[in-house]
N, CA and C of each residue as an Amber inpcrd file, in Angstrom:
protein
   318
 114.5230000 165.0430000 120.2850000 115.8840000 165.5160000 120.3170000
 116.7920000 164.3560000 120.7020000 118.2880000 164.2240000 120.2360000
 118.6610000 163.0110000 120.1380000 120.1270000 163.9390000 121.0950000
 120.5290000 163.0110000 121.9010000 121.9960000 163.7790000 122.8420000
 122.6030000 162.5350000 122.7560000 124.0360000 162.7970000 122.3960000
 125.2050000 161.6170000 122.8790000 125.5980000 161.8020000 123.7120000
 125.9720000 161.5870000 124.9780000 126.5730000 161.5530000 126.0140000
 127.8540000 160.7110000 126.1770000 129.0760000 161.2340000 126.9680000
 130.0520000 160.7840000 127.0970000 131.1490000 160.9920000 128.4210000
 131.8440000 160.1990000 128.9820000 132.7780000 160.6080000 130.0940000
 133.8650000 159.9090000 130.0290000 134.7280000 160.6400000 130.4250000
 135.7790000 159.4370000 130.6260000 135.7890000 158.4800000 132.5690000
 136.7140000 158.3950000 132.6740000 136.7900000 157.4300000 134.0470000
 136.6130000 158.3960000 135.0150000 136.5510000 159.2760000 135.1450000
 136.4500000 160.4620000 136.3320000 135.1240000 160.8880000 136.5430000
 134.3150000 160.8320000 135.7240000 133.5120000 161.0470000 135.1760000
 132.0060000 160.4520000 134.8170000 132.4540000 159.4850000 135.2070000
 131.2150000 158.1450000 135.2190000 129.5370000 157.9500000 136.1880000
 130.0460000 158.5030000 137.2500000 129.0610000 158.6350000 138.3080000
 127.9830000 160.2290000 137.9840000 128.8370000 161.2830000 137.0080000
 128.0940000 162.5210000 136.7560000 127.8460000 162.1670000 135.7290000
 128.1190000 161.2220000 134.7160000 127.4800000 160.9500000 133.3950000
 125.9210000 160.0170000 133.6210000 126.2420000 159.6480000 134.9490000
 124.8780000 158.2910000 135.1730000 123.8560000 159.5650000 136.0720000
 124.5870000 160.2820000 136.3640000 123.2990000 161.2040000 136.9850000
 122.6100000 162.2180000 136.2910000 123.4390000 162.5450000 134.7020000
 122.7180000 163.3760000 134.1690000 121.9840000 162.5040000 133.2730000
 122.1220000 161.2300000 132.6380000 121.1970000 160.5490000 132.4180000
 119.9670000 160.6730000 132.8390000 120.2400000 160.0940000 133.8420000
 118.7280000 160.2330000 135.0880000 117.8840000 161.2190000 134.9040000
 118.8070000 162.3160000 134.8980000 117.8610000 163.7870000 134.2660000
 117.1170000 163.6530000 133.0670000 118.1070000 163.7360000 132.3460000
 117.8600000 163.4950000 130.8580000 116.6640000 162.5210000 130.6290000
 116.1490000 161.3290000 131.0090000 115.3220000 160.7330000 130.8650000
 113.6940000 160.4570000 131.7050000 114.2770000 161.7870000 132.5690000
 112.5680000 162.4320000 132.5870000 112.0270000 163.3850000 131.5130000
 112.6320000 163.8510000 130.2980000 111.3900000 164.0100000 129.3560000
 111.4880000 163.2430000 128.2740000 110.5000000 162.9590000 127.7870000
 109.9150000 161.9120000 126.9340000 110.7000000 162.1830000 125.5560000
 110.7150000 163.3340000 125.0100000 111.2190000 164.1290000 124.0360000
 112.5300000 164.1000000 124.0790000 113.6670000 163.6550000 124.2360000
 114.8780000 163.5560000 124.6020000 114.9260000 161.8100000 124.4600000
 116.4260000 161.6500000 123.7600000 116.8420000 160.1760000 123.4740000
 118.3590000 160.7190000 123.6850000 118.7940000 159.5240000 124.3910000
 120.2170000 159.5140000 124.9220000 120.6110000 158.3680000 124.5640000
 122.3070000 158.4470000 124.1130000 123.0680000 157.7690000 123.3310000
 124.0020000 157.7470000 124.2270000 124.5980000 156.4100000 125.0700000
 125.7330000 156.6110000 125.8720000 127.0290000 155.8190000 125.1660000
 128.0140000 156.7920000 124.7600000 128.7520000 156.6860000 123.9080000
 130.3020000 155.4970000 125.2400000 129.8700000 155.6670000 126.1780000
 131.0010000 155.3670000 127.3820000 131.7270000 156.6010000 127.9970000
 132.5640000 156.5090000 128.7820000 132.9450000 154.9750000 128.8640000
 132.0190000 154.4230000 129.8790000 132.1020000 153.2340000 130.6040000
 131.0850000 152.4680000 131.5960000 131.8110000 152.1290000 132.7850000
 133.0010000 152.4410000 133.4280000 133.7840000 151.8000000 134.5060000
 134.6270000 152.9630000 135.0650000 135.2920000 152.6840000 135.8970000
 136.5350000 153.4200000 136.1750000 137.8020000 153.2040000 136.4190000
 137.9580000 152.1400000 134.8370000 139.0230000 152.1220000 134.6100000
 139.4720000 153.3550000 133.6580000 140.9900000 153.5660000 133.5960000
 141.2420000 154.6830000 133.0830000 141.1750000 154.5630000 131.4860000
 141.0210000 155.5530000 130.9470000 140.7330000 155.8650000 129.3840000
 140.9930000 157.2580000 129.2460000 141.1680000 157.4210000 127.9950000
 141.8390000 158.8100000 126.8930000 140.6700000 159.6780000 127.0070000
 140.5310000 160.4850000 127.5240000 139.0370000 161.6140000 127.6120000
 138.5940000 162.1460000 125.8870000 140.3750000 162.0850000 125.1160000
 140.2140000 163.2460000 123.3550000 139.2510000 161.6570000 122.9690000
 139.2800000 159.9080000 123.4360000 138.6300000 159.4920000 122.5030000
 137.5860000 159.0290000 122.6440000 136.6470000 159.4620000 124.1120000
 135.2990000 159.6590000 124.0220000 134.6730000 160.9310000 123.9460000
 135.5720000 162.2540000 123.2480000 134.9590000 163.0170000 122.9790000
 134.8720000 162.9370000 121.3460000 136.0620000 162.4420000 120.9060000
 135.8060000 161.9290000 119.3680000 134.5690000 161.2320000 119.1320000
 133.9890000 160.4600000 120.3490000 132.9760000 159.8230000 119.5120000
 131.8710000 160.4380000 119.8640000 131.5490000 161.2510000 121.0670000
 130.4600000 162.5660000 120.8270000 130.2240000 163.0250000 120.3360000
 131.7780000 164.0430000 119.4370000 131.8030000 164.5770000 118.3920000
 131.3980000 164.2080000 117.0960000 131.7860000 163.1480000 116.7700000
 131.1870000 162.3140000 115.2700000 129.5450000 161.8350000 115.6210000
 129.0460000 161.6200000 116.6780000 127.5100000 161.5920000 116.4040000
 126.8280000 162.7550000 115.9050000 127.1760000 164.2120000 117.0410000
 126.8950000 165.7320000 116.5520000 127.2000000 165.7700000 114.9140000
 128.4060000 165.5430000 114.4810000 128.6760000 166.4280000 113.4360000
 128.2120000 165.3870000 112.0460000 128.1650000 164.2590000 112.5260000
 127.3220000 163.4960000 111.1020000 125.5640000 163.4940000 111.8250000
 125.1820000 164.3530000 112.3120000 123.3170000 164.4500000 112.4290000
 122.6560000 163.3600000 113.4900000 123.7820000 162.3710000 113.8560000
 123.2320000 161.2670000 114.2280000 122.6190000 161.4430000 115.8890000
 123.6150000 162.5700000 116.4350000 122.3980000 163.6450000 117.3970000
 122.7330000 164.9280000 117.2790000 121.3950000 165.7650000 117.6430000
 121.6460000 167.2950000 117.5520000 122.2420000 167.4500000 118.8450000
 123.0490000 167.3750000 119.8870000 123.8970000 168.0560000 120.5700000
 124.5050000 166.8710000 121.5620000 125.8240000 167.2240000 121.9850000
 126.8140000 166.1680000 122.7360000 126.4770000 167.0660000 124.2430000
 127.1090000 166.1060000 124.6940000 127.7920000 166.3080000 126.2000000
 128.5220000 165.3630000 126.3520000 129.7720000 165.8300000 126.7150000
 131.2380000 165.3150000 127.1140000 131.4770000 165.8250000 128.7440000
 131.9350000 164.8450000 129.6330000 132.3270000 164.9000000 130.8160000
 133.5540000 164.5430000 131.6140000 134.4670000 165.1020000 131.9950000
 135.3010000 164.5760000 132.6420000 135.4010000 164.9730000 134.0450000
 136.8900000 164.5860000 134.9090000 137.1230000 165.2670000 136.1850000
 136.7490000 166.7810000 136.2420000 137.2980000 167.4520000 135.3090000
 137.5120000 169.3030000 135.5360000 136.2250000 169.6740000 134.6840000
 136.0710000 168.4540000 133.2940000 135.4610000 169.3020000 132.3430000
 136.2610000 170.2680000 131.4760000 137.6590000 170.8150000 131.7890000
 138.2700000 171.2840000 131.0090000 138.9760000 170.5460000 130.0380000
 139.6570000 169.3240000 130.3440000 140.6200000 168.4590000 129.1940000
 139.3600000 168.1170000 127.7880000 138.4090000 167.0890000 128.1510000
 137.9110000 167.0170000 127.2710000 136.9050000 168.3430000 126.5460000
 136.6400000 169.2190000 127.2990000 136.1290000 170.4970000 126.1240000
 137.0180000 170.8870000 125.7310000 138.0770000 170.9250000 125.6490000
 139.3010000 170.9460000 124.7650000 139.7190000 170.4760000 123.7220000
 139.5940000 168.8540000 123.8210000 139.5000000 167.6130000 122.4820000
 138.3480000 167.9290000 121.7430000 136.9260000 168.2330000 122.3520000
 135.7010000 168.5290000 122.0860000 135.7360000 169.6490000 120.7720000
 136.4300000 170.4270000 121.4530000 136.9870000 171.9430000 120.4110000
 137.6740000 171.8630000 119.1910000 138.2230000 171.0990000 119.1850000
 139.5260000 170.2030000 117.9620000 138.7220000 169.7340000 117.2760000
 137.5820000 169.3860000 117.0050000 136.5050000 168.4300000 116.4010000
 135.7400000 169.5190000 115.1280000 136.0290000 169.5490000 113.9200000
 135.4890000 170.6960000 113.1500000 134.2950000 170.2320000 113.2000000
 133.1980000 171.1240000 113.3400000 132.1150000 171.7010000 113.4660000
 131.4880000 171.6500000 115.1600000 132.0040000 171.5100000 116.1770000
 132.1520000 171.3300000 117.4470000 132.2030000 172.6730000 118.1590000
 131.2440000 173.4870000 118.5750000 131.2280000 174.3220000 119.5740000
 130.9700000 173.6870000 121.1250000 131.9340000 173.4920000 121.8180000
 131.6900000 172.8540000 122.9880000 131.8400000 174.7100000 124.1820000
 130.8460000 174.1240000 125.3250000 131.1970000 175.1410000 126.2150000
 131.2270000 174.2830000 127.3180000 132.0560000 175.0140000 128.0780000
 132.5610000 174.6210000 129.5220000 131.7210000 175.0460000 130.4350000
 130.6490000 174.7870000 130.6710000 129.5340000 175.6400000 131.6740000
 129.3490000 175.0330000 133.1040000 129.6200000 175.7450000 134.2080000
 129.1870000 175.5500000 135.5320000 128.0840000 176.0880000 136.4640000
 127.2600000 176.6820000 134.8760000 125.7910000 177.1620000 135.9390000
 124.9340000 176.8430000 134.5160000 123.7140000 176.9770000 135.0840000
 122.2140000 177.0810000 133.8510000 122.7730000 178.4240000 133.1650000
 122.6310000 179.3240000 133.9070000 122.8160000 180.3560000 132.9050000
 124.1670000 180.7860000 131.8300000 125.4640000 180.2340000 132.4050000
 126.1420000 180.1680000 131.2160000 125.8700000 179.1450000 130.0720000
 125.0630000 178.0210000 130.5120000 124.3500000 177.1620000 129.4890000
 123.9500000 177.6570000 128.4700000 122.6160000 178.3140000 129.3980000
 121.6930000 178.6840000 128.5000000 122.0600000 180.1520000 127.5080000
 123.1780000 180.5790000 128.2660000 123.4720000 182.3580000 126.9000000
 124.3830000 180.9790000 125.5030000 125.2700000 180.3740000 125.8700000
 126.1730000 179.5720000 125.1260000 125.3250000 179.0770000 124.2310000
 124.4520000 178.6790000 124.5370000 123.3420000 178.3910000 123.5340000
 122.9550000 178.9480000 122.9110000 122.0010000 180.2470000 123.6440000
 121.3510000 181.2670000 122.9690000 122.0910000 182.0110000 121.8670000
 123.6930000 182.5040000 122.3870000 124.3600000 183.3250000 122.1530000
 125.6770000 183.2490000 120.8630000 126.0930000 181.6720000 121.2780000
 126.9780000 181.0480000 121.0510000 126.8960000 179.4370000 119.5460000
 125.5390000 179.6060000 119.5660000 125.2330000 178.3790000 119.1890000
 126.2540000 176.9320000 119.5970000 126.2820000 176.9500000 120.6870000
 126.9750000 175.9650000 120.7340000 125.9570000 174.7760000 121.1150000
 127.0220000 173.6750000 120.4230000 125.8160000 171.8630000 120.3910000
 126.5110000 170.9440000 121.0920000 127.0780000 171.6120000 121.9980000
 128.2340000 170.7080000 122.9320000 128.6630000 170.9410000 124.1860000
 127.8520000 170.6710000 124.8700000 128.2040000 170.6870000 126.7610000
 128.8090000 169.9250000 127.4860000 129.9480000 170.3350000 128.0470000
 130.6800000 169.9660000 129.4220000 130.3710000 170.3700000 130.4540000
């Protein structure tokens, strides 16, 4: 399974920790799209580039991160073929998934 990952400047320290996750299973490849600092940056244009890995195949599902998580699942949403969800537990994850088909987590 292939994930792009992305944050803007708010965002940087929870993008390096879900990495971390992410690369205890073997089966999982992560794509860190940026940003890398905390200097400030546009959140709509590292979700643009989450979005264009998802929607040209180049991975089956994004994650976009910011301060709230709300601005960029927003830009995330604007992205045709982009189901992003805003989730703050496993289990709204996992129904959004189940339920929702969505290929895009904040």
């Amino acid at each position: 399974m292939n994930i792009t990952i992305g944050s803007d400047h708010g965002a940087v320290a929870l993008k390096d920790e879900v990495k971390m996750v992410l690369k205890e299973y073997e089966d999982i490849k992560v794509t860190d799209v940026g940003t890398f600092g905390t200097q400030s940056v546009d959140y709509p244009d590292i979700a643009e580039k989450v979005c264009a890995d998802v929607t040209s195949g180049k991975a089956d599902f994004g994650v976009v991160l910011c301060g709230t998580g709300i601005g960029i699942s927003i830009a995330a949403n604007k992205v045709k073929g982009i189901r992003c969800a805003h989730c703050t537990d496993s289990l709204s994850a996992e129904m959004t998934r189940r339920h929702n088909d969505a290929n895009a987590l904040c």
